[in-house]
C-alpha positions in Angstrom: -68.1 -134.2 -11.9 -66.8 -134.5 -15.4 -64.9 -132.5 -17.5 -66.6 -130.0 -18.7 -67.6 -129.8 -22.9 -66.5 -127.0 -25.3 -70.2 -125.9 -25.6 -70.5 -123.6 -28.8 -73.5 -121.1 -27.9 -76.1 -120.3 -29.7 -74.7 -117.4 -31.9 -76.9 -114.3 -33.2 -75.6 -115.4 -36.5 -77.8 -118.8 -35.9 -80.4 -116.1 -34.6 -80.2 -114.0 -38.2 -82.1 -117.0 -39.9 -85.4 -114.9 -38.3 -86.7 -118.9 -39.4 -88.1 -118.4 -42.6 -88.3 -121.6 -42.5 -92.1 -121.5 -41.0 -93.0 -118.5 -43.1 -91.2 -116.2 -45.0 -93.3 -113.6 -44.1 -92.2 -113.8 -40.3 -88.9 -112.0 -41.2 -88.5 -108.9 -40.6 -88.0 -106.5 -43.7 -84.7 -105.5 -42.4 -83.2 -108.9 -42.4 -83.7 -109.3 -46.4 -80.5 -108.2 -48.3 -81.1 -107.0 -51.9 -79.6 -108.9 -54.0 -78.0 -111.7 -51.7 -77.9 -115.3 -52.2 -81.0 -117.8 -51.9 -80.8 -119.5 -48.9 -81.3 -123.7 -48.4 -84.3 -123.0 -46.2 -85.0 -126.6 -45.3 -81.1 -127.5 -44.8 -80.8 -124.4 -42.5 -83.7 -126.1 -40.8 -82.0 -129.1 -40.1 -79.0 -127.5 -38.9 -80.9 -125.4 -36.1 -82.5 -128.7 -35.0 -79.3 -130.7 -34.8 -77.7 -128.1 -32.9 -80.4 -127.8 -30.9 -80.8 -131.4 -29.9 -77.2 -131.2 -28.7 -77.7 -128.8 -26.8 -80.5 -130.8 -24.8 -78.3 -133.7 -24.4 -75.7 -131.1 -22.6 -78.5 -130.4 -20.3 -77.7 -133.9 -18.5 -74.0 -133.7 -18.5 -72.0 -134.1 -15.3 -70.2 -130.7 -16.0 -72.3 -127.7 -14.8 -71.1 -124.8 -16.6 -72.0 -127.3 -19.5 -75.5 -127.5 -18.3 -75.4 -123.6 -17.9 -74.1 -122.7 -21.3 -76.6 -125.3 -22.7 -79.7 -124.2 -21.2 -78.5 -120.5 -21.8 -78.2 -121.4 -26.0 -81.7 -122.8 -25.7 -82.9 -119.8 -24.4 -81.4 -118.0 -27.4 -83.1 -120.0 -29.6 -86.2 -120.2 -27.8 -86.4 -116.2 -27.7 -85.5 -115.3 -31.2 -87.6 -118.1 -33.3 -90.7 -119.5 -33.2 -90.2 -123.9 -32.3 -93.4 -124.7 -32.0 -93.3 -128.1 -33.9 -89.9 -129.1 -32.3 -90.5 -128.2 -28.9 -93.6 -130.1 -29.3 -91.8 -133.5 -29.9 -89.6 -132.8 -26.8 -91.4 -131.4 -24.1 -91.3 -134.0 -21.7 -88.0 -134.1 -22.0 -87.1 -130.3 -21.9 -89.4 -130.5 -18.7 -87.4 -133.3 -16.9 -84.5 -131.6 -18.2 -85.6 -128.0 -16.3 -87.0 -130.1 -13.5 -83.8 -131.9 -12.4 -81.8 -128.2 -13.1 -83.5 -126.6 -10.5 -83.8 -128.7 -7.9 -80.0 -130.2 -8.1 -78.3 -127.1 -9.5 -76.6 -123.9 -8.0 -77.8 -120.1 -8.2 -76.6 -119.6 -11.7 -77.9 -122.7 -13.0 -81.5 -122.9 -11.5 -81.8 -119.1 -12.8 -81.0 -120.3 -16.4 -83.8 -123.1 -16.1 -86.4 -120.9 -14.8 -85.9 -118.5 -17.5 -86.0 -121.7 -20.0 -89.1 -122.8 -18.4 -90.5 -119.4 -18.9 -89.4 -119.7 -22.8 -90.8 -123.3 -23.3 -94.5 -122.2 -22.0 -94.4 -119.0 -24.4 -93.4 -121.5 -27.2 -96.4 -123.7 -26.2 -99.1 -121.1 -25.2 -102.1 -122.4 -23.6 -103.2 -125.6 -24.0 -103.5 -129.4 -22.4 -99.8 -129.4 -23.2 -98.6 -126.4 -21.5 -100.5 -127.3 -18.2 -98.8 -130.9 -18.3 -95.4 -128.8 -18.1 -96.5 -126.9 -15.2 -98.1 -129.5 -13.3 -94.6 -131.0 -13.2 -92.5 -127.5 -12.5 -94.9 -125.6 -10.6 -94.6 -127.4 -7.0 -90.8 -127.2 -8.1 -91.2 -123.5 -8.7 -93.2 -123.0 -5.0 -90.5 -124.7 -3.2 -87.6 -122.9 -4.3 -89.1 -119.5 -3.8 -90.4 -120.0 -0.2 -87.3 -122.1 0.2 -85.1 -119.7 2.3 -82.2 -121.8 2.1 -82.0 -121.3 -1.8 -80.2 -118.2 -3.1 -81.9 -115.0 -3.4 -81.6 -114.8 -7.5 -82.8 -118.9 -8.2 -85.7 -118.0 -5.8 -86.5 -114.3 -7.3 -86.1 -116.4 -10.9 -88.4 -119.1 -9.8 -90.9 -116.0 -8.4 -91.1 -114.2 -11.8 -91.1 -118.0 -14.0 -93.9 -118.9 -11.2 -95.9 -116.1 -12.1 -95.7 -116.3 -16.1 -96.2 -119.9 -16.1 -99.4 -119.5 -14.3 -100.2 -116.5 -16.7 -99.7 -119.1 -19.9 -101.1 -122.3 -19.2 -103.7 -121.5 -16.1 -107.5 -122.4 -16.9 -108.1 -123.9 -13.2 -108.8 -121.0 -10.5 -107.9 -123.3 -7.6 -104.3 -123.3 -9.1 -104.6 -119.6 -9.8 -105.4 -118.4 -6.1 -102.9 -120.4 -4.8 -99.9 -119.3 -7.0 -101.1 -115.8 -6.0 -101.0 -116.7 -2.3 -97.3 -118.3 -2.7 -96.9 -114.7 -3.9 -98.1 -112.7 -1.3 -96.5 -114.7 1.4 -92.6 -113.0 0.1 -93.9 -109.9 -1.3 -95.8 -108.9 1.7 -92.5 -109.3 4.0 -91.6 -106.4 2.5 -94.4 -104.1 4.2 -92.9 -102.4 7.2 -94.0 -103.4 10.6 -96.7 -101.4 13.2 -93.0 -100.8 15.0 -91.6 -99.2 11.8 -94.0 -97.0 10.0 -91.3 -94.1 9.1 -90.3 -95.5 6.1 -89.0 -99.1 4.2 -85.2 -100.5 4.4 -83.9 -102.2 1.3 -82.5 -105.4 2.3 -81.1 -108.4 0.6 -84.5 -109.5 0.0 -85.6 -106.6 -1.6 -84.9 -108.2 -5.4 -87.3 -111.1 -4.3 -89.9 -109.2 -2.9 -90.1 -106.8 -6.3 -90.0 -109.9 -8.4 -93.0 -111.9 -6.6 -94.6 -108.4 -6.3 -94.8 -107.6 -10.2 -95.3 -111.8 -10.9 -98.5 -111.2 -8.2 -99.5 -107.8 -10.1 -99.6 -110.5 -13.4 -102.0 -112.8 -12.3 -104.3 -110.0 -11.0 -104.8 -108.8 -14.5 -106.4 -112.6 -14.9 -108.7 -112.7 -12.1 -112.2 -112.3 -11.6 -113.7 -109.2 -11.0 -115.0 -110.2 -7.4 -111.3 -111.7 -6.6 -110.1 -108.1 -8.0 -112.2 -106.3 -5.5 -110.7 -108.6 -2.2 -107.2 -107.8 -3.2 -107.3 -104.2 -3.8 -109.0 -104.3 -0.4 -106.0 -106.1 1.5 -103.2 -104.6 -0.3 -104.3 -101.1 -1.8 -104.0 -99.3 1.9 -100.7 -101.2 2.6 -98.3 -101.1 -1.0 -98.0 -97.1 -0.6 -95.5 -98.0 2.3 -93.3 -99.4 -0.2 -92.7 -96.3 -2.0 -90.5 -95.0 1.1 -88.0 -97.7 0.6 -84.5 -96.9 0.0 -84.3 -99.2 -3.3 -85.2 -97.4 -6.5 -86.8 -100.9 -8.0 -89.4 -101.5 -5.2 -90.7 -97.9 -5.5 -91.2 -98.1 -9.6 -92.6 -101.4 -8.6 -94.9 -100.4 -5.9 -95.9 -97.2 -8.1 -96.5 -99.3 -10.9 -99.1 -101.7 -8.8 -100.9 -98.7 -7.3 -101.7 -97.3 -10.8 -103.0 -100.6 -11.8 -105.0 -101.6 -9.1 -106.7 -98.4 -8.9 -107.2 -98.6 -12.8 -108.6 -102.0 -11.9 -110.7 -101.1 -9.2 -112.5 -98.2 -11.1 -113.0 -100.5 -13.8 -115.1 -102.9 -11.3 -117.2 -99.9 -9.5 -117.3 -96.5 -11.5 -118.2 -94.6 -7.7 -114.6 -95.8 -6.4 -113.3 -93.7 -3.6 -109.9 -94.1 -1.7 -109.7 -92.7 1.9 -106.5 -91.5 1.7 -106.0 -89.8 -1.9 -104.7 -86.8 -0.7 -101.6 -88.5 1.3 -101.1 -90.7 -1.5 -101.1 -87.8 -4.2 -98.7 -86.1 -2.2 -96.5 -88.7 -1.7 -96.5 -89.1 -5.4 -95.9 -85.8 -6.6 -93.1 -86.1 -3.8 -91.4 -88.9 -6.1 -92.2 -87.6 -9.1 -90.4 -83.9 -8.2 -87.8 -85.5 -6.1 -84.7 -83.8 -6.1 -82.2 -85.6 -3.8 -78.9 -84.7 -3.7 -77.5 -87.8 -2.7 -79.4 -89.8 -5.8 -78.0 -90.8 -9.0 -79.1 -88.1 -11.8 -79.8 -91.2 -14.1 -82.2 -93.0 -10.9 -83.9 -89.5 -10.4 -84.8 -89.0 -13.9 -86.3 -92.3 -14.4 -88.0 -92.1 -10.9 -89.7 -88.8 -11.7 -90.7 -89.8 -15.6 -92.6 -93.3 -14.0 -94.0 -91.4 -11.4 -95.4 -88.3 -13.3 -97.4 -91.4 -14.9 -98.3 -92.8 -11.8 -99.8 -89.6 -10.6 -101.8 -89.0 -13.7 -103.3 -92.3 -13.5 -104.5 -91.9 -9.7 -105.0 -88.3 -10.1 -107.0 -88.0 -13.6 -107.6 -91.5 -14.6 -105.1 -90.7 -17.2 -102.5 -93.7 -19.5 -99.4 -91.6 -21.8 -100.7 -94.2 -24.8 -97.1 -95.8 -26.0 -96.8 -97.1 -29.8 -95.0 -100.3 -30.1 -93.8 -101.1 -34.0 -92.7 -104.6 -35.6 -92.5 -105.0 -38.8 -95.2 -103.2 -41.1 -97.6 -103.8 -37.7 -98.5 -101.3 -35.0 -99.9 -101.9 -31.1 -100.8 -99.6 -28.7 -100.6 -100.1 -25.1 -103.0 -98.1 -23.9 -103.6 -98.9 -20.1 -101.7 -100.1 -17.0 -102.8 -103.9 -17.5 -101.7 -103.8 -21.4 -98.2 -102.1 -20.3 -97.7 -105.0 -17.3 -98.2 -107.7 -19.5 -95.7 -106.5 -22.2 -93.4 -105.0 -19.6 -93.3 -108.6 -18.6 -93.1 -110.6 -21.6 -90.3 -108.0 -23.0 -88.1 -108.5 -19.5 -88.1 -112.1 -20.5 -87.9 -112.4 -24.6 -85.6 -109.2 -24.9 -84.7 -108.1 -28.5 -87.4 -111.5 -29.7 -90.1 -109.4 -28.7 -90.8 -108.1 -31.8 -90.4 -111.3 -33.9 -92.7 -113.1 -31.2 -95.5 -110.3 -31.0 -94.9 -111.1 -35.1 -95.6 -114.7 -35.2 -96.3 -116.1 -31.8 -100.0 -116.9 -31.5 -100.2 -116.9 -28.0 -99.0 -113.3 -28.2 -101.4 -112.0 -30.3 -104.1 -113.8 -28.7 -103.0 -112.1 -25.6 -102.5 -108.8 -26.7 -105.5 -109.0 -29.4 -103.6 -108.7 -32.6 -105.6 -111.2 -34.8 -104.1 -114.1 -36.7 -100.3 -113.3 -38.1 -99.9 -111.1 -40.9 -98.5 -113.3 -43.8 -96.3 -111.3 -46.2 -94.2 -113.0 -49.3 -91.1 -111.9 -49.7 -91.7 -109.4 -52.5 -93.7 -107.2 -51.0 -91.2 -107.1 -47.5 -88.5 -106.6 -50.6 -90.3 -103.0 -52.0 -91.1 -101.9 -48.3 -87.0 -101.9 -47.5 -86.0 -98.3 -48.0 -82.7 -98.3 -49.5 -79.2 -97.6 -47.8 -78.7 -94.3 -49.3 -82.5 -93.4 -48.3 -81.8 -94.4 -44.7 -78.5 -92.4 -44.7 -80.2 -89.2 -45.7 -82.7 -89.6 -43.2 -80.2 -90.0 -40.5 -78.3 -87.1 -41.6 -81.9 -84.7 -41.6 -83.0 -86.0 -38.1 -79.3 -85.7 -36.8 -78.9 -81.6 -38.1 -82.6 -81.0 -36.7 -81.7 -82.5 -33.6 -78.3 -80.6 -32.7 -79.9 -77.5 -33.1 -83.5 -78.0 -31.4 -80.8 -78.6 -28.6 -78.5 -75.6 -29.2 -81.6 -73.5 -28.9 -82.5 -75.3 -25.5 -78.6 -74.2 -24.4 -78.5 -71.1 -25.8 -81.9 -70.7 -23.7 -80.7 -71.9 -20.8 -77.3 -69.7 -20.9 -78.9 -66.7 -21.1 -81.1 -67.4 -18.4 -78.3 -68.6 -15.8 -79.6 -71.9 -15.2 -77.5 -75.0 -14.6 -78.6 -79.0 -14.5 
């Protein structure tokens, strides 16, 4: 190969331009300063774009941490902004690009094109478009993750981009089904044998298995009611022997599913009755008051928050409503399908959730927000609360909170106990 090229990454000050240049209103109101200089909007433009070019060109180079580095900067980019028009002029050849990453590259690399793959479809949305890509990468995406040759992460990457993908740009059922059977052929591996019924082994599988598992759990959110109903029947008496495995992951994940598909299946008939609710509430209560010795304190108090959930949505048809905030907009997820489809889309966009749930219209069409909210620049300007103000505020909620938790020690003191 060649020598690799000095590839300068996408850098969060390139991500700080929260593009304005597609509407000014997009920003958030943090990322105003108060009296700062005007910015060349149009010339910043043109910078992203030239850098961003390069950076596709890299993706062909002989060098493959120069391929790596250059689909990981595109990912940067392709998280934090909204590309829309420029992504537009180059998807065929971001596609070929992917395409020839995956199938000719190592771990590392393939697991940097998936996740670009992922990124290019949510830039897209739905459309004639968006199917053209995954026509192309989706028999690329099968083969890798039933491949069992291929390392575990490309294949649990090219699970989860699998899954997404199909999410996006999906209108033909066919195509549906089948990606969900791909699916079910690794995640069901995972169900212990007739031989083996006293509990789950994590293996070096494990990471694949969650990943096709909550890619699967996706695309059931999409189906129809009637193809709802056959897959709660196969898999709704088997997943509760995943929440014995020794991996904390595939529990939360098998948890998870079980409070969706039985939020799912009451949805389709109101008279719903599982055979086994009393094992499976005991198992659950189990997890969520599990106090194991030989467990991290940090794993058992996430284990026990999920699965106090869990058990609230089997028990009482009960969802804790969560509040999600960006910019002056509020969402609430307020059911188990709502909180898988974020769950997902946050695991892939990471800290360009917010900006996308902002201006992405795909988005907002999926989670129902209406058409962006356009605000100038003035009015983000009078909503910025002031530096001082934000100090103060700080300062009150830091004092309040030190001694609502002194109380809670000097509580716990008197009383003897110890955590």
């Amino acid at each position: 190969g060649g020598q690799p090229r000095n590839v300068q990454p996408f850098s969060d000050e390139d991500a700080s331009i929260e593009t304005m240049s597609h509407c000014s209103g997009f920003s958030d109101p943090a990322s105003f300063t108060e009296d700062g200089p005007e910015v060349d909007e149009e010339a910043t433009q043109e910078d992203l774009e030239y850098k961003l070019k390069g950076f596709i060109d890299l993706t062909l180079d002989k060098s493959a941490k120069t391929r790596q580095a250059a689909l990981e900067s595109l990912k940067s980019a392709f998280s934090s902004k909204i590309l829309y028009e420029f992504v537009m002029e180059r998807r065929m050849t971001l596609t070929d690009s992917i395409e020839r990453c995956i199938k000719k590259g190592k771990s590392d690399e393939q697991c940097a094109a998936a996740g670009l793959a992922c990124l290019l479809c949510v830039q897209m949305g739905s459309g004639i478009e968006s199917e053209e890509i995954f026509k192309t990468l989706g028999p690329v995406l099968k083969k890798i993750v039933c491949d069992g040759t291929a390392s575990i992460q490309a294949r649990q990457a090219c699970a989860t981009c699998l899954g997404i993908c199909c999410f996006i740009v999906t209108d033909d059922i066919t195509e549906l089904y089948s990606t969900m059977e791909c699916l079910e052929t690794i995640f069901t591996k995972a169900y212990p044998r007739d031989r083996d019924t006293n509990g789950v082994s994590s293996t070096h599988n494990t990471v694949l298995h969650i990943s096709a598992l909550l890619a699967w759990t996706l695309l059931l959110t999409i189906c129809p009611m009637n193809e709802v109903k056959k897959k709660i029947e196969m898999h709704l008496h088997k997943l509760p022997s995943l929440l014995s495995c020794d991996d904390l992951n595939m529990r939360i994940a098998a948890g998870e599913t079980l409070a969706l598909l039985f939020e799912l299946a009451r949805e389709t008939d109101a008279d719903f009755f599982y055979e086994d609710m009393e094992l499976l509430t005991e198992k659950l209560r189990a997890l969520a008051t599990d106090g194991n010795k030989h467990r991290a304190k940090v794993d058992k108090r996430k284990q026990r928050s999920v699965f106090r959930d869990v058990l609230r949505a089997v028990e009482e048809r009960d969802f804790p409503t969560e509040m999600v905030k960006f910019g002056p907009e509020r969402m609430y997820i307020d059911c188990w399908v709502k909180k898988q489809t974020y769950d997902t889309f946050k695991e892939i966009l990471g800290s360009g959730m917010q900006y996308h749930l902002q201006s992405n219209d795909f988005l907002r069409n999926v989670f129902e927000l209406g058409p962006p909210v356009m605000l100038d620049a003035a009015t983000l300007k009078t909503m910025k609360i002031s530096r001082f103000e934000r100090h103060l505020y700080n300062s009150a909620a830091f004092k309040a909170r030190t001694k609502a938790r002194s109380k809670c020690r000097d509580k716990r003191a008197d009383v003897g106990e110890f955590f």
